[in-house]
N, C-alpha and C positions, 0 to 999 in steps of 0.2 A: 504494500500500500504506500511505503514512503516514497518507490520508483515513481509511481502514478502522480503523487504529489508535485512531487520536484521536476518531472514531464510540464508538469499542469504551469508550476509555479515558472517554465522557460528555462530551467536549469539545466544541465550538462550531467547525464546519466553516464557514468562509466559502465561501457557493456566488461558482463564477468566471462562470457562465452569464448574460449581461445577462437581466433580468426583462422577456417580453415583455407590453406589457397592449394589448389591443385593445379601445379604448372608442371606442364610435359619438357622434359630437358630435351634442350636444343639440339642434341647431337643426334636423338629419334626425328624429332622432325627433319631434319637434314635427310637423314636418310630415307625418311616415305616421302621427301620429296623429290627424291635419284630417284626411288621407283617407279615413281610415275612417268616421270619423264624418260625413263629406260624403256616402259611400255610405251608410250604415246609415239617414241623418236628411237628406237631400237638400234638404230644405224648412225646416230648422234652418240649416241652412249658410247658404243663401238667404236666409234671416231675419238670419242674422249678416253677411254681407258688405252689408244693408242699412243694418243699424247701424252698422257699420266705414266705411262712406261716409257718411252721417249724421256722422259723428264728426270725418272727415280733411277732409270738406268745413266743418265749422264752425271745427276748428281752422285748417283753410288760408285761412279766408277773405278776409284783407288781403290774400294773395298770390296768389289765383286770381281773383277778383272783377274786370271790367274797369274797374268803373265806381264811388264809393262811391254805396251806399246811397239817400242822400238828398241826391246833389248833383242839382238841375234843369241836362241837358245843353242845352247851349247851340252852334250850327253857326254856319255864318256866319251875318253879317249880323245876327245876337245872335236868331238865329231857334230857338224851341223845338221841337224834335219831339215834338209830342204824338201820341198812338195811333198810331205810324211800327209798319206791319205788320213779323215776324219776317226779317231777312234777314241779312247777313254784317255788319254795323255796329251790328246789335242783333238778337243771336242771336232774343229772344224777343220782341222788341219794344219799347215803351213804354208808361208811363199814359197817365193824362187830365193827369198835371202834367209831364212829358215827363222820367221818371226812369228808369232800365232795369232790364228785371223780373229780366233772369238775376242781377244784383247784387243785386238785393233778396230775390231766392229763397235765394243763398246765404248772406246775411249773416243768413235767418230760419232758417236749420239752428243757427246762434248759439242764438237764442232759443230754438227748439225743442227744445234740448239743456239750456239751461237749465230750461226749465218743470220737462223730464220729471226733473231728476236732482231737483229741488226736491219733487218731486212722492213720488218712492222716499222721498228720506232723509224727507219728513214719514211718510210711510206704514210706513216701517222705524220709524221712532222711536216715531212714536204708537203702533203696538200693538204694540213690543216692552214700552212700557210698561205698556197694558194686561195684557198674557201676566204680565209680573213682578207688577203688584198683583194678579192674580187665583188666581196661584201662592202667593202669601203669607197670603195671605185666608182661605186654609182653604178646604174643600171644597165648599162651597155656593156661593160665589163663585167658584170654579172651575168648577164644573159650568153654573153660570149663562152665563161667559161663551163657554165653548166650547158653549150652545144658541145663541146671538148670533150666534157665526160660522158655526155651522152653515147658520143660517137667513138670513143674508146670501149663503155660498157657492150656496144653491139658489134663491136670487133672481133670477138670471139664467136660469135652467134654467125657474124657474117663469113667467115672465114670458112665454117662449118658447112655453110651454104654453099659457098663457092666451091668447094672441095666436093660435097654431093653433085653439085649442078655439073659438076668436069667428069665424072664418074658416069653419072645418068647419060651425059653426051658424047658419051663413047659408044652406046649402045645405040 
């Protein structure tokens, strides 16, 4: 009866009831949100768990690697294996200089990680700059250069065409 009062009276009732919160951790939701998209985009997923190995295999590479890169293996007798077919002592084999290709495959996801990010941020850069000077330019120069991209983006499409239409016209 004193709660009802002190309600009545405008007062400030302290609730006694612990506050329950049911919050789902983040790291579930992450993950029913892969699966969905794994279902929706099954070939996106694929494409991703490519790149994601791509990635763990460049950054693992001093630690998964058997062999470095560009040491010439040496057996006994100071003997080199060169072109030694794939077996359990060299997954993949070896060169012509007797170096092992699964090390050097992995230590080239290195490089190939490097090209490609060199390759974005030039391409993010370069024509975020162009977009900003043709934004600024005024409208003829905007309009100019969104003909440019236009006609780049259908270069590929066109090319494709040309290439069937040469094909077709043989026949």
């Amino acid at each position: 009866m004193a709660r009802e009062e002190e309600l009545m009276a405008g007062g400030v009732v302290e609730d006694t009831a612990p506050a329950i919160r049911i919050e789902s951790p983040t790291h579930v939701l992450t993950w029913i949100a892969l699966g969905g998209f794994a279902r929706r985009k099954p070939l996106g997923a694929i494409g991703g768990l490519i790149v994601l190995a791509l990635v763990a295999t460049a950054l693992l590479a001093p630690l998964i690697s058997p062999y470095d890169p560009r040491q010439i293996i040496r057996e006994a007798n100071n003997r080199v294996p060169v072109y030694v077919a794939p077996g359990s002592t060299y997954l993949l084999g070896t060169d012509h200089v007797g170096r092992d290709i699964v090390s050097r495959i992995i230590y080239g996801a290195q490089i190939s990680l490097y090209v490609a990010l060199g390759a974005v941020l030039i391409g993010v850069t370069g024509w975020f700059v162009v977009g900003l000077v043709s934004a600024y330019a005024g409208r003829t120069a905007d309009l100019v250069v969104q003909r440019l991209v236009d006609v780049m983006m259908a270069a590929p499409a066109l090319t494709s065409f040309w290439a069937f239409l040469a094909v077709w016209a043989l026949h």
